[in-house]
N, C-alpha and C positions, 0 to 999 in steps of 0.2 A: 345395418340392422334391417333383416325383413318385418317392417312393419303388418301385412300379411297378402295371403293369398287366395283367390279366386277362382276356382274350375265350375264352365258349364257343363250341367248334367244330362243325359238322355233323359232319364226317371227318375225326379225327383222324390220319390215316396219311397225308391227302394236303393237311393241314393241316403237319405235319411236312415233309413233302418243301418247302411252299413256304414257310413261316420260316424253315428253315433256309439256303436258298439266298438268301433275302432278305437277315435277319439278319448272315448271313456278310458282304455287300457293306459294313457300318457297324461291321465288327469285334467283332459281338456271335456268344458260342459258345454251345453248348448246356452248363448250368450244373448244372440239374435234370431228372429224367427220364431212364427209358430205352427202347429205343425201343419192348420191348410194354405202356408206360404209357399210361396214358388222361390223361397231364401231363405237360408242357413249358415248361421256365424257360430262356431266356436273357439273356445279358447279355455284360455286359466282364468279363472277371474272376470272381469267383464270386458277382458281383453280379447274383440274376436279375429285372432290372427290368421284361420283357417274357416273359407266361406265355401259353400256351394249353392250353385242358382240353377234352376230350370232350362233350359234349351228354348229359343225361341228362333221365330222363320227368318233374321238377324243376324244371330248368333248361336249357332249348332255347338253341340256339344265338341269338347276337345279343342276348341276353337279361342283363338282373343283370352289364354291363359293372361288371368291378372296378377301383377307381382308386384308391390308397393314396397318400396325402401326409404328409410327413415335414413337421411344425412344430417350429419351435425354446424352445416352453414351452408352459405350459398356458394361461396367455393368449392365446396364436395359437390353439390348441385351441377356446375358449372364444368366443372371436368368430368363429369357423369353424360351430361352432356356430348360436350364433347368430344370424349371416346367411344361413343355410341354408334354403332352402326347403323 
């Protein structure tokens, strides 16, 4: 299960303007974040499975996509691991 995910933005403010109108169409609201944050969480409920964050001199946009997955033990873990490139 993808617990959720992460994309840095160039521009935050018109980054916001287009998730949010997106998001809205699949029933997902704004979760986390307010709107003069440099972070943004959406989701169903106050599940926020779909983030974006601002660009920094770090971490450029497009860059260190974040993907969190939810396994159901340490042995999923572990072969996850494992197979990993």
């Amino acid at each position: 299960m993808i617990v959720h995910i992460m994309l840095r933005v160039k521009n935050i403010s018109k980054s916001k303007i287009f998730y949010d109108s997106l998001l809205h169409t699949i029933g997902y609201k704004i979760v986390l974040g307010k709107d003069d944050d440099l972070f943004r969480g959406y989701g169903p409920k106050n599940d926020p499975g779909f983030e974006i964050v601002q660009e920094d001199r770090l971490h450029p946009a497009n860059s260190n996509v974040h993907i969190a997955f939810k396994v159901l033990d340490k042995k999923n873990c572990q072969f996850i691991s494992s197979n990993g490139n």
